[in-house]
Each structure stands twice: as structure tokens, then as C-alpha cells.
Residue, then its C-alpha position, 0 to 999 in steps of 0.5 A: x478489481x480489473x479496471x479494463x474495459x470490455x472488448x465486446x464481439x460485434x452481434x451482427x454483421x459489420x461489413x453490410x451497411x450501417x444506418x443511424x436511426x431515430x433510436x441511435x446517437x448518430x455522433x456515436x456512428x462515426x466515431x472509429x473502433x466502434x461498431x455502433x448502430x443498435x443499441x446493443x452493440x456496446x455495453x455501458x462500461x460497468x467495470x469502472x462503475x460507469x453506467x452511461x450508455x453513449x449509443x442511445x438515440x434522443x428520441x429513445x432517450x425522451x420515449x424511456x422518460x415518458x414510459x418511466x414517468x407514467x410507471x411512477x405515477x401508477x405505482x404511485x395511486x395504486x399504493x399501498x397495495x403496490x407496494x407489496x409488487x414493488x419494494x424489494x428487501x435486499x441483505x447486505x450479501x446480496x445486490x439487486x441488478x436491474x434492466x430498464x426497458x432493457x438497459x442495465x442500471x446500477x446494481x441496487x442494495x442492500x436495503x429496501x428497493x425500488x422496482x418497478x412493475x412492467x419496465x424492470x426486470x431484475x436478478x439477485x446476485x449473491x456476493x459471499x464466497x461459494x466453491x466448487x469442486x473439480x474432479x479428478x482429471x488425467x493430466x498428462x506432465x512435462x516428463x510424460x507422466x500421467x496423473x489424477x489432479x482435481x481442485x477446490x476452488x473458491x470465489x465470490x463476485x465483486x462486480x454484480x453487474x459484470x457477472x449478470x451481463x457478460x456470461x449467461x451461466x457463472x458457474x459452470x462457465x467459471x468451472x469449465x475455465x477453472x479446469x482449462x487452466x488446471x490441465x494447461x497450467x500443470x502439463x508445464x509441470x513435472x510430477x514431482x513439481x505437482x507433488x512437492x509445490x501444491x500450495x504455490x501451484x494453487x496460487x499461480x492457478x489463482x493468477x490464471x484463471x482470475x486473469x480469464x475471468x477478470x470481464x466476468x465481475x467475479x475473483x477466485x480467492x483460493x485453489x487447493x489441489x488435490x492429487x489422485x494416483x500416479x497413472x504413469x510413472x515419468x520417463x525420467x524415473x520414479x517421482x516418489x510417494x506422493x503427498x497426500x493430505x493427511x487423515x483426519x479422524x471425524x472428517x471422512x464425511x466431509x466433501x470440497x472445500x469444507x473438508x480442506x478448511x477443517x483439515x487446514x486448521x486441525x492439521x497444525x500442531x504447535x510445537x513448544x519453544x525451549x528458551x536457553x537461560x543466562x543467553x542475550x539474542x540479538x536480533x537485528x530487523x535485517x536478518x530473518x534468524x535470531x543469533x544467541x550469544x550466551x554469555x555472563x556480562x558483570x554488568x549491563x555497563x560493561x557490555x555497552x563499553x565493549x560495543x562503544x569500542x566497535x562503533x566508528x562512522x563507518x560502520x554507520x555508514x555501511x550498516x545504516x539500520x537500529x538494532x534493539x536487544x534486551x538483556x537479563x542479568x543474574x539478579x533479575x535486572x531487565x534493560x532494553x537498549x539500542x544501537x543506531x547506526x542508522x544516523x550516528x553511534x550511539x547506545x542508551x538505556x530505554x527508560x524503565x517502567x514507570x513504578x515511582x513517583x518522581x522522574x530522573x531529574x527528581x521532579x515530581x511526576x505528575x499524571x495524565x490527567x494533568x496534561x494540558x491540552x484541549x481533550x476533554x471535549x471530542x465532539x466539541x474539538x472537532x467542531x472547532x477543528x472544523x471550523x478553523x478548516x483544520x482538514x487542511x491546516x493540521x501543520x499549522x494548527x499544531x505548530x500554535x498548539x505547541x507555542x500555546x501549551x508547550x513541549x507537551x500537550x493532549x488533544x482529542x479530536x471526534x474519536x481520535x485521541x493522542x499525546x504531541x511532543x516536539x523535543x528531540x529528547x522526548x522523542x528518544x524516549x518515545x522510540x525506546x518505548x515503542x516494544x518489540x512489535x511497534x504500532x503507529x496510527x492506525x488508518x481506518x480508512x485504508x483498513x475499512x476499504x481492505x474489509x469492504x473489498x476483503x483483501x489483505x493487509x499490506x506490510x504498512x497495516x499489519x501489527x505483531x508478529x504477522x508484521x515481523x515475519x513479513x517485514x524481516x522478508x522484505x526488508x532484505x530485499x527492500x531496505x537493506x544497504x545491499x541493493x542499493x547496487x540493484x536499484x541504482x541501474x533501474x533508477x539511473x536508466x528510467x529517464x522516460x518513466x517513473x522511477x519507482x514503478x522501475x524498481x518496484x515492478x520492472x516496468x515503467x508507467x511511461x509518463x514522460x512519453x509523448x503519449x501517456x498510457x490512459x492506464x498509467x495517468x489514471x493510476x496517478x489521480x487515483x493516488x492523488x485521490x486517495x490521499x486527498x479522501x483519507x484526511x477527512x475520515x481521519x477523524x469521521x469513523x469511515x464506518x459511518x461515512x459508509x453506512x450513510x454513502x457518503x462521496x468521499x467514502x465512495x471516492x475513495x473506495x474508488x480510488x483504492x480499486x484504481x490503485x489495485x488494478x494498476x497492481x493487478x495488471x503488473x502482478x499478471x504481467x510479471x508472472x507471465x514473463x516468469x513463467x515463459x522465461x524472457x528474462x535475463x540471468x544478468x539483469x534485477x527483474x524488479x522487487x515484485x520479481x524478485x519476491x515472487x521467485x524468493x517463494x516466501x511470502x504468499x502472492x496476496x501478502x506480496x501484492x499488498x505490501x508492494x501495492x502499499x509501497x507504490x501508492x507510498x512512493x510517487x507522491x510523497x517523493x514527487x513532492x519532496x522533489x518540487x519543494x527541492x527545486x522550488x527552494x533551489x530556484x529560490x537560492x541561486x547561489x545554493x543550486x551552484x554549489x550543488x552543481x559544482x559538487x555534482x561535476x566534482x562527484x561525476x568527474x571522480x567517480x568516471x560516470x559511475x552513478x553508485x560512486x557519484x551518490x557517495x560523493x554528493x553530502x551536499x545533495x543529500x544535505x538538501x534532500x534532509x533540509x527540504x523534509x525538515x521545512x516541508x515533510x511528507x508526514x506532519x508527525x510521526x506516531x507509536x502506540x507506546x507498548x510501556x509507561x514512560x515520563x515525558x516532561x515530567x508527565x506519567x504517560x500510560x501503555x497503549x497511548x498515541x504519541x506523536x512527534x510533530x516533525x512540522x512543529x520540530x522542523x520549524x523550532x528554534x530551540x531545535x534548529x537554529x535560524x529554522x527559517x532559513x534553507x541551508x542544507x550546509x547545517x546537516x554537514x556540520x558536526x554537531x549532533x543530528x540525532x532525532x533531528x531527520x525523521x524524514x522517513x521514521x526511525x526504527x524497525x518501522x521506519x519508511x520501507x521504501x526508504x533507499x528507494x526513495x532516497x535514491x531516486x531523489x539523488x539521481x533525479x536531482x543529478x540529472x536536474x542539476x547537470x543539465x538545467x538552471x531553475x528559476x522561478x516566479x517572483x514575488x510567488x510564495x508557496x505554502x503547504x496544506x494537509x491532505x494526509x501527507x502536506x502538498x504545496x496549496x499551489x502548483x509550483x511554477x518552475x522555469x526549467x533552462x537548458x545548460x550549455x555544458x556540452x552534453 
């Protein structure tokens, strides 16, 4: 979980003299920062899984190969009957951590072991989650109350190795830390604070005491507080009953954690719903309450015509969401309809269940099973898949499968299986199916990790009404029109950093500095990584990968611990500066800030989606952003005229960079043209929650179908001269509709959306108003897949500085 490594005291005295032997790397000795000269002055650093013990001498070196050689060759003749002594069964919840001649190895398991007699010793370490209880203390409060606080505290250990070797006694030392940080952390507090703010005081406990712990390889998952009597009332008058958990018949006999579980889940009653008749609910992805409009429309007709009079640009362009209603009429007619004020005005008719066997247009439906494709033959696809080096040349694989079968065709790769459409048409249709909870593609990968390392679902995983409630938080406080005022100063005065970091966690990375913070860059490849490791098991259950070791499965896992430590790190930064109050009233703390304060979502639920979110926003919107200037530097003319609107828009709005993004259509014109030449995504995808007819094919419920953007972007049917980058076509007034899905569309569209959007209209600003780019002639870019599309390679650039006076 914690990627720092240790900061080890020194276990003799440094100031005498230091002598290099035989048995110590005498490089090592010089090196500053490092007390070096035994071999026990430094410890491998085993909490990035690095084993490798730098102070060890070559004649040491050569003595342990010999003395492990000959014990291989005795355990060798002596077997079977060594065997017995030797070969150790390890279940999956238990890891083996060995020390050879006296120096850690890596923690073995689960399975059958090794371990050899004489030069091993070894200890089992258990990995499920235990608990212990701590008994009620005196906590002496801010108001100088005085009260009876105990605690259930669960944990489990992550790192084997780190909790054998950095703390001799786990528990206790994990108890007497967990108990430092309860009488600290609550003497900040009020009496009423305590009695009224249990569950989110457990959670800040969680942050505390996981950050003293971090070196130990272990996590706390849970504090539950449990309060005693009221000692002594606060000076500043009586805090009131307290709130004890209630009674629960058949529990009395029950202790710690078990008693709180059971408690937890017997203690909530659901209430029933009343549904109000003759009602139509609007309920908008932006607005955490539904609204009821009861009313008695003479027909479904007639409703829509009374909204047409209320749409214009400009509310689509204030508003810039998708709203869904349902409504139900006398005679039991049910309809689903939209308005997008997203990217035009409009409002159509979902398409009803399929219960007929001809479409609208008269023709007859044919079924599934008639849908051309290659489908038939999982395993046999995904030889050829491979075999055409499909991993990395998805895009284009599909692009020929559209122009080989048409609009519409089914494939099914290994285990993965979906429905491809291209039409802008058919995708309306598709969207319109998507329910009332929608689902994309599940990433298995993603998934599996979150299950192997028992953390929580971010926003971009989760499905149903879990999702719903998370979304409808977040997206007031992410996606929402209205702050975009927040992120405009973050993302304009982020010159040095990397912009997303700014919004999402109030600090930057520092990667335009002179030195880049190790921390920071390793964050970065383990992005990098991640994406590139996600591909393949795309169509390899990662399941199997796991159970066979596979590299990229451990590279991967790799990657997301490094993508978590980096969430980690910030999450303790922020709660510390929340909590000694450095920051200022006037000033947007930053998204993970702002939710932490908002108190709505849990803080593992928060550092999930916000997680999600920054592993989400720096390579997709990197890339998008060198596909733009490598297409700019290609079109000389185009960069001027973006340039001159650039001037323009500065000169009009007086610096003012939430006026000048207003100003620029043209700029964002181009944003839209890279995403449809280069998206991030190669398609969009939604598990259709109805039967719907496409192409004149029936399509069940529970189907993936994808929307191929690559494919879409690049069809002359679509688009006209495709080929060709002209940002001016998004300017025009023939309809868009269904034509940019850069970043989704409805209730899932991208979360980071304004985000993203932003930082990339401000970063070209800055580009365009201070450099001309060129580029490498006669060198052409492709793209190649490693999840999202990347250039095959790097985009040289030549970046020359404007004489503008500035």
C-alpha cells in the first residue's frame, strides 16, 4: 500500500570508525546517506518488492553459494525421507517468510515450499483480517470533558515480510499505536463531536494509525468507537445523552468486532416506498433529489412539444448534461425519452421492447443468430486475434471488420463477446436502451486486482444503485457546469506541475521542475504500465494469468500498488492539513478536499473514485494533447488561425481565462477533430438493459454492444473527406449528434470530463501564445492499442519561442 522506503536507525555507533571487510561491498561504503559496513545496517527495501541486498561483500557472496549448493545436494540424496523435514503446504491465506543465512528472502506461497534444513529459518504469517479490541480509556476532550472511549479495530497484513521483520511483536505494538492515536486524535474533540461523529472519527482513526504503521506491512480497515460514561461533563455545559449502539436481543454474549458485525447488519430495517400514481419524476444526473411533477399530459405528444418551446442554444450550452424520464400514461402506455442539452436540443422516443417481428421500417427482423461476424469459434478467434497481433492493432482490425461485414457484425474473442456498430443512428438506439443504471464493459483486470488486494470499487467499476448514489455525489462536485469556476485557477496557475493533480488533490506532481520528485515520475510509469498490462487480459481471464504467475499479471498488480501509494500519500497529506487547518476560506482546496469535508461518501469510496480519476486523466489527456500539436505542426496555416483566435479571445475578455474559453470555438473545434481522428477509447460500450432492433437485427437484453469511434471517426458516410484535420467542420451547422463521444455521453459519460476539457483549452492557450510548432518531415505517426490508443512513436516536436513581447 505504502511505496516509501524504510528509514532504518542505525544499530551501532556511527561516529567511531568504519572499516570495509571481505563480507561488505566496500562501493556501498562510500555512497552518502548510508550507514554501511555490516550487513545489517541496511534492509533490502521490501515494501516496493525488492529483495536485493546491496551491502553484501563478494566473498559473502561466493561463501552463501557454496553453502546453499552443498544443502541442495544433501537434501537431494537424502530424499524422499527429506522431504518430510523439507517441503512445507502453505494455504492461500498464509505466506511463508524465510531467512537464508540470515538474510530475508522472498515471502513464499501458497502452495508447496522449499525450505531448506540447517540455513532456513522461517515463520508463517496469516493474511486474513483479525481484530482486537481496545478497552475503554479516560479521554480527556477539548472542552475538558472527560470520557470512557474504547475501540474494535480490524486489520490484516499486506506485506509478509515488512511485518516479520520491522516490528518484533505485531500485535501488541499495532494495539499500544492504535490506542496512542485514539487518546490523541479524540482529545482534539468535543464530547458532542464524540458522541455525534462516531463513524466519521473511526475513519480519520483509520488514516492515523495506518500512516504510523505503514513501515509495518500491515492496514487497519476498520475503527468502530465505542463509548462508555460521561465522567465529567464539558465546562461549557451538558453535551446530552449519549449515543450508545442499541440493544440487540441474542447478542449479550457477543464480544469486539463480532458483536459490532452482527449489530450492524440486524440493526437496519428497511422502510417501504410510497409511489405517488398519475406522477411523472424527472431525475436529472446532477441533482441528488428527484422532483415529482404530478400531472395529466393528454398524450406523451404533447409533453415533448411543451418542452421544444423551452429548449434554445443557450440553455444547451449553460446546461451541457442528458436528462432521461419515464412516463406512464392512463391507458398503461410506458415510454422512455431524453433531452440532451449536452451537444444539441433535442428529444426522441426510446424504442420499445422488441415484441413484433418487423421493425419500423417494415422489414423483417431477423434474429441474433443471423448477425454476420466471426463468433462462432472463441478460441479460434483468438488465435487468429493473435496471430494478426491484434493486442495492439485492435482499431484497425475493427475498422476492416466493419468495411468486410458491414454497419453491424458480432465477434467473440477467447471469452469476450460483443455486438459492433458504427452508425451514428444506431448508436441513439443503443444509448436509449442503456436503462436506468447503465453498464459498459466490465475490466476484469482492474476488477481482479481491487479482489486480490481487497480494496474498493471506484465510481468507473461500480454498477447499480451503488453507482447511482456515488455518481449523483460526484458529479456536483466534478462534472457539473458550475466548477468549472473552481478549476479554471488551479488549472491556468499550474505552469510547473501537472494540471490534473492540481484539481484533483490540491498539489502538483512537479514534473516540469528542474528535479523531478522520484515519487512523482514513478507514479507516471506505473500509469504507463497499467494501461499497457490491461490489454492483453482483455481477452485472457487475469484469474488464469494469476494462478499461473504470469508477468504481466504481477506487472500489473505492480502497477496498480504504485497507483494507490501515490493516492495514499496525498489522501494523509490533505487530512493533515485539514485537520491542522492551514487552509484558506477564499481558495478551492481541491476535489479530494472538497469531498472529504462535503462528509458524503466514505473515505475509501473517495480514494477510490478519485484514484480511478487520476490514473484516468494523465494519459488519456496527455495523448490527446500531443496528437493535437503533432496535427498542428502539420498544418501551419490551421495553428495560425488558432493563434489569431487565441489573441482575439485574450484581447476581449482582458486576461480573464474563464471569458477567454468562451471565446476560443475554434480550439475546441480542434480538441473535437483530434478525438475523432485519434480517441482515447477505440469504442464505447453498454450492456443494453432491453431488446432493441438495429440494422434490422433483433438484439437481446444483457448484450454488449460497442460503438466503434475509431471506425466511426474515420467513415465517409459519417464524415466527410475524414481523412483530412479540419477542426472548422464542428463549427458548422449541420448536426453533430452522435458524432463527438470523445468522452461518452449520458449518465456514464467520462467523469473528468470538464477536467479534461479544460486543461486541454488552457494548455493549448499557453502553446499557442508563446510557441510555433513544427515537426520532422517526412515522419508519420501511427496509432497502436494498449487499452487506450497511443502513438507506435514518440512525437518529435520542435517547440520555437514567439517574439510576442510577453
Amino acid at each position: 500500500m505504502f511505496s516509501r522506503s524504510y528509514q532504518l536507525l542505525p544499530q551501532r555507533d556511527v561516529t567511531g570508525p568504519r572499516t570495509p571487510g571481505l563480507f561488505v561491498d566496500s562501493d556501498g561504503f562510500t555512497q552518502p546517506g548510508h550507514h554501511r559496513g555490516l550487513s545489517f545496517d541496511n534492509m533490502p527495501n521490501v515494501s516496493e518488492n525488492d529483495f536485493t541486498d546491496s551491502t553484501q561483500g563478494w566473498l559473502s557472496w561466493f561463501c552463501n553459494l557454496i553453502v546453499i549448493f552443498l544443502v541442495y545436494i544433501c537434501t537431494f540424496v537424502t530424499f524422499p525421507v527429506s522431504g518430510w523435514f523439507v517441503l512445507k503446504t502453505v494455504p492461500n491465506y498464509q505466506r511463508i517468510v524465510v531467512f537464508r543465512l540470515g538474510r530475508v528472502c522472498p515471502p513464499k506461497g501458497p502452495g508447496i515450499v522449499l525450505v531448506l534444513p540447517l540455513i532456513d529459518q522461517w515463520q508463517r504469517v496469516d493474511l486474513r483480517t483479525r481484530a482486537f479490541n481496545i478497552p475503554p480509556c479516560q479521554v480527556t476532550t477539548r472542552d475538558d470533558g472527560l470520557l470512557l472511549v474504547g475501540a474494535d479495530i480490524q486489520f490484516r497484513i499486506w506485506n509478509p515480510v515488512m511485518s516479520v521483520i520491522s516490528v518484533q511483536d505485531l500485535n501488541a505494538s499495532t494495539r499500544m499505536t492504535a490506542q496512542n492515536a485514539l487518546t490523541h486524535s479524540l482529545a482534539k474533540k468535543t464530547v458532542r463531536e464524540i458522541q455525534t461523529e462516531r463513524v466519521k472519527l473511526g475513519e480519520y482513526l483509520v488514516m492515523d494509525i495506518n500512516e504510523l504503521t505503514r513501515h509495518w506491512g500491515l492496514e487497519v480497515d476498520r475503527v468502530e468507537l465505542t463509548l462508555g460514561s460521561l465522567l465529567k461533563a464539558p465546562d461549557e455545559g451538558p453535551s446530552g445523552p449519549l449515543i450508545m449502539p442499541p440493544s440487540v436481543p441474542g447478542l449479550e454474549g457477543l464480544t469486539g468486532p463480532i458483536q459490532q458485525l452482527a449489530m450492524h447488519f440486524l440493526g437496519h430495517s428497511s422502510s417501504s416506498q410510497h409511489r405517488q400514481e398519475d406522477s411523472i419524476t424527472f431525475t436529472d444526473e446532477l441533482s441528488s433529489a428527484s422532483r415529482a411533477v404530478v400531472a395529466k399530459p393528454g398524450s406523451a405528444e404533447e409533453l415533448l412539444g411543451g418542452v421544444k418551446l423551452l429548449l434554445s442554444e443557450s440553455l444547451v450550452h449553460q446546461v451541457g448534461a442528458c436528462f432521461q424520464f419515464d412516463i406512464t400514461l392512463e391507458d398503461g402506455q410506458h415510454q422512455s425519452y431524453y433531452v440532451d442539452l449536452s451537444q444539441g436540443a433535442r428529444c426522441s422516443s426510446s424504442l420499445p421492447v422488441v415484441r413484433q417481428a418487423y421493425s419500423e421500417s417494415g422489414s423483417i427482423v431477423r434474429p441474433f443468430s443471423e448477425i454476420p461476424g466471426l463468433w462462432k469459434n472463441g478460441v479460434a478467434n483468438l488465435y487468429n486475434f493473435w496471430k494478426l497481433d491484434g493486442f495492439r492493432n485492435l482499431h484497425r482490425i475493427m475498422l476492416q471488420n466493419f468495411n468486410t461485414f458491414g454497419p453491424i457484425y458480432r465477434e467473440k474473442i477467447g471469452y469476450y463477446e460483443s455486438v459492433n456498430i458504427i452508425n451514428p443512428e444506431d448508436a441513439a438506439i443503443l444509448f436509449k436502451a442503456e436503462g436506468h443504471y447503465p453498464k459498459r464493459l466490465k475490466v476484469e483486470a482492474w476488477t481482479s486486482y481491487r479482489d486480490y488486494r481487497n480494496r474498493k470499487y471506484g465510481v468507473l467499476l461500480k454498477n447499480g444503485e451503488d453507482w447511482r448514489s456515488n455518481r449523483v455525489i460526484l458529479n456536483k462536485e466534478v462534472i457539473s457546469p458550475k466548477v468549472l469556476e473552481n478549476f479554471v485557477p488551479l488549472l491556468a496557475g499550474s505552469g510547473r506541475g501537472f494540471p490534473v493533480s492540481s484539481v484533483l488533490y490540491g498539489e502538483r506532481l512537479g514534473l516540469m521542475l528542474d528535479y523531478i520528485d522520484p515519487e512523482a515520475q514513478h507514479f507516471i510509469d506505473c500509469i504507463t504500465l497499467m494501461f499497457k498490462t490491461t490489454s492483453p487480459m482483455l481477452y485472457i481471464p487475469p484469474g488464469l494469468l494469476r494462478q499461473i504467475g504470469a508477468k504481466v499479471w504481477r506487472d500489473h498488480v505492480e502497477a496498480w500498488d504504485g497507483i494507490f501509494n501515490q493516492a495514499d500519500r496525498c489522501i494523509h497529506n490533505i487530512y493533515r492539513q485539514l485537520r491542522q487547518e492551514k487552509g484558506t476560506a477564499n481558495k478551492y482546496p481541491g476535489v479530494l478536499a472538497s469531498l472529504l469535508m462535503l462528509d458524503k461518501l466514505s473515505i475509501e469510496d473517495i480514494k477510490a473514485s478519485i484514484t480511478e480519476l487520476m490514473a484516468g486523466g494523465v494519459d488519456t489527456t496527455s495523448i490527446t494533447l500531443q496528437w493535437t500539436l503533432y496535427e498542428l505542426a502539420r498544418h501551419p496555416s490551421l495553428q495560425e488561425e488558432l493563434r489569431a483566435e487565441v489573441a482575439a479571445a485574450r484581447a476581449e475578455s482582458q486576461g480573464d481565462m474563464l471569458e477567454m474559453l468562451k471565446r476560443i470555438p475554434l480550439v475546441k473545434g480542434a480538441l473535437k477533430e483530434t478525438l475523432r481522428l485519434h480517441p482515447v477509447a477505440v469504442s464505447l460500450q453498454r450492456y443494453i438493459a432491453e431488446d432493441i432492433i438495429i440494422q434490422n437485427y433483433h438484439i437481446p437484453a444483457g448484450t454488449l454492444v460497442q460503438l466503434g469511434l475509431y471506425a466511426m471517426g474515420r467513415d465517409p458516410k459519417v464524415f466527410f473527406r475524414p481523412e483530412q484535420y479540419q477542426p472548422s467542420r464542428w463549427l458548422r451547422t449541420e448536426t453533430h449528434y452522435f458524432r463527438s463521444l470523445g468522452f461518452g455521453f449520458g449518465p456514464r459519460q467520462c467523469l473528468g470530463r470538464r477536467i479534461a476539457e479544460a486543461e486541454m483549452q488552457i494548455f493549448l492557450i499557453h502553446m499557442l501564445e508563446n510557441f510555433r510548432v513544427e515537426k520532422q518531415r517526412h515522419v508519420e505517426v501511427q496509432s497502436t492499442f494498449e487499452l487506450i490508443l497511443l502513438p507506435d512513436k514518440p512525437i518529435i516536436l520542435t517547440l520555437k519561442p514567439l517574439d510576442n513581447g510577453r
